[in-house]
Residue, then its C-alpha position, 0 to 999 in steps of 0.5 A: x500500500x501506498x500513500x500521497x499527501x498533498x498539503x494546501x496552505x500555511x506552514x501549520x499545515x505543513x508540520x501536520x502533514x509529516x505527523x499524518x505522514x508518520x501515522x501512515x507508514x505506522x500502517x505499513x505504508x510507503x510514499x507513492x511518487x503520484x496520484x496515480x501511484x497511490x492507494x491512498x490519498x490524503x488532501x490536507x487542507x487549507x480554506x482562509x480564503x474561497x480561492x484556497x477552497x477552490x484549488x482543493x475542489x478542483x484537484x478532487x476533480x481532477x482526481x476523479x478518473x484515476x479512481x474511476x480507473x482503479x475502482x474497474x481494476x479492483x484496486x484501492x484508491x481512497x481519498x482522505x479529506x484533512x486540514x480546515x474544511x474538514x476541521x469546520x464540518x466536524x466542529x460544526x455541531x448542526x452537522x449541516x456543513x458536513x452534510x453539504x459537503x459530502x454532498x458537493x464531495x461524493x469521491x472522498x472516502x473519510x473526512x479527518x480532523x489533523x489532531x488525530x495525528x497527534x503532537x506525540x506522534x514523531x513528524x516524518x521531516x524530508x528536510x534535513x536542515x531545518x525543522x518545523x515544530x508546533x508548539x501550540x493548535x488553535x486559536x482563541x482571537x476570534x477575528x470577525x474574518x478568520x475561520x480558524x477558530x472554527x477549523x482548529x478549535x480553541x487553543x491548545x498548548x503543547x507541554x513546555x517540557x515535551x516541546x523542549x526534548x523535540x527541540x533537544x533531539x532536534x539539535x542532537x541529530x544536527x539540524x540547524x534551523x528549527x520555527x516555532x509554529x503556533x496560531x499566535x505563539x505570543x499567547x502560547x501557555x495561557x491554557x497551561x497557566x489556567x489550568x495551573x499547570x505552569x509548573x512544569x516550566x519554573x517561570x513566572x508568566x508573563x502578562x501582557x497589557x490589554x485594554x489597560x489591564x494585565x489580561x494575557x499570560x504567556x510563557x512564550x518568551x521563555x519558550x523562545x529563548x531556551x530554544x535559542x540557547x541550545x546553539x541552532x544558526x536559526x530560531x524563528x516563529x510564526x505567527x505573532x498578533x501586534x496586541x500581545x507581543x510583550x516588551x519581555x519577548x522583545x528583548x528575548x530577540x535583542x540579546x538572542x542573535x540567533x532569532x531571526x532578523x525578519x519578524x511576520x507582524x500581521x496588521x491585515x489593515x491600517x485604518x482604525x474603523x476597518x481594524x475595529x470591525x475586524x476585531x484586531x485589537x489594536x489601532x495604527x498608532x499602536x502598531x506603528x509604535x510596536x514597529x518603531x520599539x522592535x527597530x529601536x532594540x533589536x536593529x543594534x545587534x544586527x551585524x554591520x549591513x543587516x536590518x531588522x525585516x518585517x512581513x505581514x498580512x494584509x486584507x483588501x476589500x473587507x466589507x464597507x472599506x472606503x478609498x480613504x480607508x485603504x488609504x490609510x493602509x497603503x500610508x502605514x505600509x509607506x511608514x513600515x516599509x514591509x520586507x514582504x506582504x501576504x496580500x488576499x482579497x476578502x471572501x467570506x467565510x462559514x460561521x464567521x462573524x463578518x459573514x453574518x453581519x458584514x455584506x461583502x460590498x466592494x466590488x471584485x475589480x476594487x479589490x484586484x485594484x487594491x491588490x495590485x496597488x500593494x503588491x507593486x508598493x511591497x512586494x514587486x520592489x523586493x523582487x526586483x531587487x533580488 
């Protein structure tokens, strides 16, 4: 028997891919080098935007014929659907939206929540040099246009233990990159500390300022900086919100030259009314302040020639977005100065909140407009200058 695994979206997606790749060679599987090679084929998924569903539901097409083909063989051709749309249909309690999705979907075989290859499960890496490693699922920031929270569920953090041994053998068998992965990893360990398991790190949390008060505890910064000390050419992390991001975690990265020099900020818009309804909690000024305080301490222990790089994630076309609102964005990418920016055009999402209150009102080609108008401002510079 043999499988094939096709990964659609983030690098989260990714780093489950080699668990459920483990999972299967645990039944006595190879890897197939094509679909057509394949008894099983496992599709993990990604659905952040209505053209990344789309891609998915046009390779199941695609796939039909090979299965047509095996099944007059005798042979066994399976098709596993993974990932996010698979995570919101099976977290959706009225089990309407998996209902219509076997509908739309006949040919697939199973539908697969990730987590049933677990964090205990050892990832099959094909690269050698640098590693991915989840240090927690899920996320509990519920931001009016992310499915995320539907598609993974709450947030779940990994044992701080279990993630330093990971690291540990990392180290031992040679690897000299390793990334952090979490939802957002600013707020890694808060479900530990609530559940008064913080115990096992020996740290005190720290508490990010939120609304004026200390809401947020996170052991993160620790996290980060015993990874750092165990001697890798690179630690890195993704992703990080603006509002949780702790002058502790900064100074982590000052006195750590190992941590990267380009920090994934995402601001998704620079404009206050359009920041408000998307629920980022956070205003321009504020993340125009957190982007001066990194430069500010982290820029002096760059070597001579190097700078402090910042990428992002931008939305276009949210629901009521006026010019002058985009205007704002496009102002607060000119003050930045973005390394790289991860441009999408709204679509909705299932269950989210801006699908039910928001009417998706700019028009498509405002949207291709205001692509365009960023991926030459941020984008198009820095290929040209590569």
């Amino acid at each position: 028997m043999k499988y094939f695994i096709r990964t659609f979206g983030c690098q989260q997606n990714l780093a489950d891919s080699e668990r459920i790749a483990t999972a299967f060679e645990a039944r006595n599987m190879t890897p197939a080098k094509s679909y057509q090679e394949a008894n099983y084929i496992i599709i993990n998924t990604c659905m952040v935007r209505q053209s990344a569903e789309n891609r998915i539901y046009g390779l199941i097409q695609n796939l039909i014929p090979i299965k047509e083909k095996k099944q007059r063989q005798k042979k066994i051709f399976k098709i596993i659907l993974t990932g996010c749309i698979t995570g919101v249909a099976l977290r959706d309690k009225s089990g309407k939206y998996l209902k219509r999705l076997k509908e739309k979907l006949p040919w697939v075989d199973e539908f697969m929540l990730t987590e049933e290859a677990g964090f205990d499960i050892i990832p099959l890496r094909q690269d050698k040099n640098s590693a991915l490693v989840p240090i927690s699922n899920g996320c509990n920031n519920f931001c009016t246009y992310c499915v995320v929270p539907f598609s993974r569920g709450r947030e779940i953090s990994r044992p701080y233990g279990e993630i330093i041994k990971e690291c540990q053998r990392l180290k031992e068998k040679g690897y000299k990159q390793i990334t952090l992965l979490g939802q957002n990893v600013n707020s890694y360990g808060s479900d530990l500390i609530k559940n008064h398991k913080s115990q096992i790190t020996n740290h005190k949390p720290v508490y990010v300022k939120h609304l004026g008060r200390l809401r947020i505890p996170t052991l993160f910064p620790y996290l980060l900086e015993e990874v750092a000390r165990m001697g890798f050419e690179k630690v890195d992390f993704l992703s990080s919100n603006p509002w949780d991001f702790s002058k502790e975690l900064i100074e982590v990265i000052a006195r750590n030259k190992n941590i990267s020099q380009t920090i994934h900020l995402p601001v998704q818009s620079g404009d206050n009314t359009v920041l408000k309804r998307m629920n980022r909690w956070y205003k321009r000024n504020e993340y125009l302040k957190l982007v001066a305080n990194l430069k500010f301490k982290i820029q002096p222990r760059l070597n001579r020639g190097q700078n402090l790089k910042l990428t992002t994630d931008i939305i276009v076309g949210f629901p009521g977005e006026t010019e002058k609102q985009f205007q704002n964005t496009v102002n607060l990418c000119q003050k930045v100065g973005f390394e790289k920016a991860y441009i999408s055009m709204y679509s909705p999402r299932p269950m989210t909140t801006a699908t039910k209150l928001f009417k998706d009102n700019v028009l498509h080609k405002v949207k291709k407009q205001r692509w365009q108008i960023l991926e030459n401002l941020i984008n198009k510079p820095h290929l040209k200058k590569h």
